[in-house]
C-alpha positions as CSV (number, residue, x, y, z in Angstrom):
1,X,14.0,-3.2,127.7
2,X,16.9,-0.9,127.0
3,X,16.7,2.0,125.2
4,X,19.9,1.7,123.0
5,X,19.1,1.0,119.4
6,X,18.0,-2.7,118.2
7,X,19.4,-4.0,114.9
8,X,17.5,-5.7,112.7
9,X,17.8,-7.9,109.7
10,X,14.9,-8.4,107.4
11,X,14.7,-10.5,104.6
12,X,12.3,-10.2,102.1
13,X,12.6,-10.3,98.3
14,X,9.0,-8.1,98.0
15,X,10.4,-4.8,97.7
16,X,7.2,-2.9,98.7
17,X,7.3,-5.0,101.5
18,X,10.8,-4.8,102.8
19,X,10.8,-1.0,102.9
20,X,7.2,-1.0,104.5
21,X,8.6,-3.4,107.3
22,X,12.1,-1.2,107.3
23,X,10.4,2.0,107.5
24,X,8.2,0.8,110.5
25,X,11.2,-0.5,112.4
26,X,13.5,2.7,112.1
27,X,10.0,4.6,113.1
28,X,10.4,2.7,116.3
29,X,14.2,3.0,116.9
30,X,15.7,0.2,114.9
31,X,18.7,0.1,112.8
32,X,17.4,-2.2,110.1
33,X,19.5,-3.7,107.3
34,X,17.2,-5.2,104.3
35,X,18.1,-7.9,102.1
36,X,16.0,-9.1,99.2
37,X,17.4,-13.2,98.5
38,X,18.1,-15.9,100.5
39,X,22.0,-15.6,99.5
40,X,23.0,-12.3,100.5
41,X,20.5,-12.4,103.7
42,X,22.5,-15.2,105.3
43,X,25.8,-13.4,104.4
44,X,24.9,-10.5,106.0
45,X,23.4,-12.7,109.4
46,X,26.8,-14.4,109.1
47,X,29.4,-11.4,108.9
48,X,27.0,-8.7,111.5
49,X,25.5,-8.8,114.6
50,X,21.8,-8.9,114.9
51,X,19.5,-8.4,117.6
52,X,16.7,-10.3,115.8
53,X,15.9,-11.2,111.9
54,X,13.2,-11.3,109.6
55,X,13.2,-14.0,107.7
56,X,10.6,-15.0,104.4
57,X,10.3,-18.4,104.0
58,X,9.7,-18.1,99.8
59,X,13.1,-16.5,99.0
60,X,15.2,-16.5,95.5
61,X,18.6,-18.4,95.2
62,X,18.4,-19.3,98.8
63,X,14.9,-19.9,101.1
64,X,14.3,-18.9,104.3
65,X,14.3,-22.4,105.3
66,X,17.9,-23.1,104.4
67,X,18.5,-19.8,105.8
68,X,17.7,-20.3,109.2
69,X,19.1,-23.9,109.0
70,X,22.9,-22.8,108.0
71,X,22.5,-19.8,110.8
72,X,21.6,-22.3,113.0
73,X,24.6,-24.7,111.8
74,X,27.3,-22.1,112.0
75,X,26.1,-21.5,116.1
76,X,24.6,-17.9,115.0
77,X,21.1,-18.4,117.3
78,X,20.0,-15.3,116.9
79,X,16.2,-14.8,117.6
80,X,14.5,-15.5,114.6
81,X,10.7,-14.5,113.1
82,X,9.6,-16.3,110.2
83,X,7.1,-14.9,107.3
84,X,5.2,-17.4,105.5
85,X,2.3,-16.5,103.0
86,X,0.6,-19.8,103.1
87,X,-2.1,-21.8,104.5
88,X,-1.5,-25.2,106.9
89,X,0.9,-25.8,109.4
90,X,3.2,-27.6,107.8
91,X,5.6,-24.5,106.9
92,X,5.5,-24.0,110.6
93,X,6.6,-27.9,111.3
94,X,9.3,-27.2,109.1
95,X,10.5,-24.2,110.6
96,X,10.8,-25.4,113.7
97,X,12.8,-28.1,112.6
98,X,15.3,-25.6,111.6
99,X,15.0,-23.9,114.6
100,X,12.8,-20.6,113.7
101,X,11.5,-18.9,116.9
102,X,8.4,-17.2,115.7
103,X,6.1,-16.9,112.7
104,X,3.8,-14.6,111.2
105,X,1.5,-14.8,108.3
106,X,1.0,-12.8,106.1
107,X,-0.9,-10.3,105.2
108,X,0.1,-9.0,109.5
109,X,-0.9,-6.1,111.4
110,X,1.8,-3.4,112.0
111,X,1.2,-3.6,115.9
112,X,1.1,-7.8,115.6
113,X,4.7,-7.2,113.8
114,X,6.1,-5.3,116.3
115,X,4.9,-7.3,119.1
116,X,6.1,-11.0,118.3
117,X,9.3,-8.8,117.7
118,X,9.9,-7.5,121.3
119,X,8.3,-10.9,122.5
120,X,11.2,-11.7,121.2
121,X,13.9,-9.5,122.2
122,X,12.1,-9.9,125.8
123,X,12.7,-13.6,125.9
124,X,16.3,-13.5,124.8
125,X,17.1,-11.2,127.7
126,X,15.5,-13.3,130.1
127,X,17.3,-16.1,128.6
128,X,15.8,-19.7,128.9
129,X,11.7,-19.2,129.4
130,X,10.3,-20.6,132.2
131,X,8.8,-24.1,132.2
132,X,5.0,-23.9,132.8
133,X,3.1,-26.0,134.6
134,X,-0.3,-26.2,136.0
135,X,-2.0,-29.6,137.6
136,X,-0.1,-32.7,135.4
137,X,0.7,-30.6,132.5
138,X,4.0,-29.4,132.2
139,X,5.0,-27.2,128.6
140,X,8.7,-26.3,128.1
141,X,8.5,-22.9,125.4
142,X,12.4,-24.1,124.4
143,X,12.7,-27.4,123.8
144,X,8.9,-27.5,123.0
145,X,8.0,-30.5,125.1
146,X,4.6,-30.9,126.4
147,X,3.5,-33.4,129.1
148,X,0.4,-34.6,130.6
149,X,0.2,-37.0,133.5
150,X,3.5,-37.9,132.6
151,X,3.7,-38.7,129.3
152,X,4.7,-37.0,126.1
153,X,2.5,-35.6,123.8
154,X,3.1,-34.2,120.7
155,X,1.6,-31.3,119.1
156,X,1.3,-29.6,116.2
157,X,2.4,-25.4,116.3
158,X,-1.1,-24.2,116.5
159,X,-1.7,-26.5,119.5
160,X,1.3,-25.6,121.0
161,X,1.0,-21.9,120.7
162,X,-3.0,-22.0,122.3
163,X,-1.9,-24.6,124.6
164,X,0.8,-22.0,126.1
165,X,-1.4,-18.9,125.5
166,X,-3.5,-21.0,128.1
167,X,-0.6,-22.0,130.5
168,X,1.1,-18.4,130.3
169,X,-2.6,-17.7,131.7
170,X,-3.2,-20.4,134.5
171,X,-6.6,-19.2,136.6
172,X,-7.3,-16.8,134.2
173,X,-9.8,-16.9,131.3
174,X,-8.6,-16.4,128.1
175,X,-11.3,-14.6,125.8
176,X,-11.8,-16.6,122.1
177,X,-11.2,-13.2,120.8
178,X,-7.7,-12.8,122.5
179,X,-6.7,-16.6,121.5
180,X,-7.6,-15.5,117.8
181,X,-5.4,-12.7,117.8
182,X,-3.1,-14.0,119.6
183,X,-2.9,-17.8,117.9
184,X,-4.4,-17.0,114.7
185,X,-3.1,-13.4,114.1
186,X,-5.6,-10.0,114.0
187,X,-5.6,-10.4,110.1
188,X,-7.9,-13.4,110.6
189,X,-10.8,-13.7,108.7
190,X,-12.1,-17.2,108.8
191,X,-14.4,-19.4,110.6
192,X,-14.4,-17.9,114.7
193,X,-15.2,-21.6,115.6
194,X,-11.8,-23.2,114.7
195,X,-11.2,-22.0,118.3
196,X,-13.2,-24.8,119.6
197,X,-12.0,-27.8,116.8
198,X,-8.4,-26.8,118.3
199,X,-9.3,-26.9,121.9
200,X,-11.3,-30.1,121.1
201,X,-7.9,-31.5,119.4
202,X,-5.6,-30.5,122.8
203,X,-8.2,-31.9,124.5
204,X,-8.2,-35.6,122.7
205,X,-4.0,-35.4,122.9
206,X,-3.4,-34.1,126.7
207,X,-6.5,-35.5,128.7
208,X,-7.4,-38.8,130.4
209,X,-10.6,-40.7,130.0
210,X,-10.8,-41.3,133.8
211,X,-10.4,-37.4,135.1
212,X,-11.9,-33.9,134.0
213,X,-10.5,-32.1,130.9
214,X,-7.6,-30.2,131.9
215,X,-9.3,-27.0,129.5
216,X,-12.3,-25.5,131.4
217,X,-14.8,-23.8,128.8
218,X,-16.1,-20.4,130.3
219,X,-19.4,-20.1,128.5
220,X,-19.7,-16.7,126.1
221,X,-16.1,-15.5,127.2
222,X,-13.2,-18.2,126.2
223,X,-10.9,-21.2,128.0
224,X,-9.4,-21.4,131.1
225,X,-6.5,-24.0,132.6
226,X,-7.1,-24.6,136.3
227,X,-3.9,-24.5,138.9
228,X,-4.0,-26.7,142.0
């Protein structure tokens, strides 16, 4: 990555927060530009160039939801990581709807920040991520299209997001600890074994009756997708 400076938008109408997350991001060579209402954070994404934002979804006058929607409508696609402080999926459905890249939930690790951040940055200066594919699955990380034997299947973001931890990984075992931190985020604290109730719902959605599950189980270390 280069080594000129990044600039950063974050939105965030927790004060505390905002100049945590600020202070971090200068620490590690960021010009950062902080916000605190869904109003003024869209002006400021609309009249300065960004290298990425930081968006909360529960914002005042504005949320990050519209946000993100009238960036997206004005043809301002900069990369975009979403905060949410609730439980379920459904803020992430809703997000990606409105084209969000990324989303982290709160409370996050410092490291886990900064490393869906240059994720990121990484993938806009590749440009278009490569489609992955491994036997008859194929997963495109843009469009977020996922096929198996041919057809299309739909997924929620939690599937998707373990479902390409897997395919970024193909041959490779994925330890249940790295899918937690990864999928789930190091601030988890719940149940270990909703690692295997998601991998059992991929399962029901991608395989076929008639073959082997396309998700080998390593026993004691994690999951594993098989290549040809």
């Amino acid at each position: 990555m280069s080594d000129e400076r990044r600039r950063v938008l974050v939105v965030e109408d927790d004060h505390d927060l905002a100049e945590a997350v600020s202070g971090l991001l200068r620490d590690e060579n960021f010009d950062v530009v902080a916000r605190y209402d869904g109003d003024s954070g869209l002006a400021a994404a609309l009249e300065s160039r960004f290298d990425v934002i930081v968006l909360d979804i529960m914002l005042p006058k504005r949320s990050g939801f519209r946000v993100c929607e009238d960036l997206r409508a004005a043809g301002v696609h900069t990369p975009l990581l979403m905060l949410t402080a609730k439980e379920g999926d459904w803020d992430e459905v809703e997000g990606l709807d409105v084209g969000a890249d990324d989303f982290l939930r709160k409370p996050f690790e410092r490291s886990v920040l900064m490393a869906r951040l240059h994720a990121l940055l990484r993938r806009q200066e590749r440009g278009r991520p490569q489609v992955l594919r491994a036997r008859d699955l194929l997963l495109d990380p843009l469009t977020r299209r996922v096929q198996a034997y041919g057809r299309a299947v739909t997924l929620t973001p939690r599937e998707f997001s373990l479902l390409e931890l897997l395919m970024s990984h193909v041959n490779v075992t994925v330890a249940k600890s790295t899918i937690l931190d990864t999928v789930w985020g190091s601030g988890f604290d719940g149940d270990q074994n909703i690692v295997e109730v998601y991998v059992g719902y991929l399962r029901r959605k991608i395989d076929l009756a008639t073959q082997p599950s396309l998700i080998h189980t390593v026993r004691g270390v994690g999951y594993a997708i098989r290549g040809e």
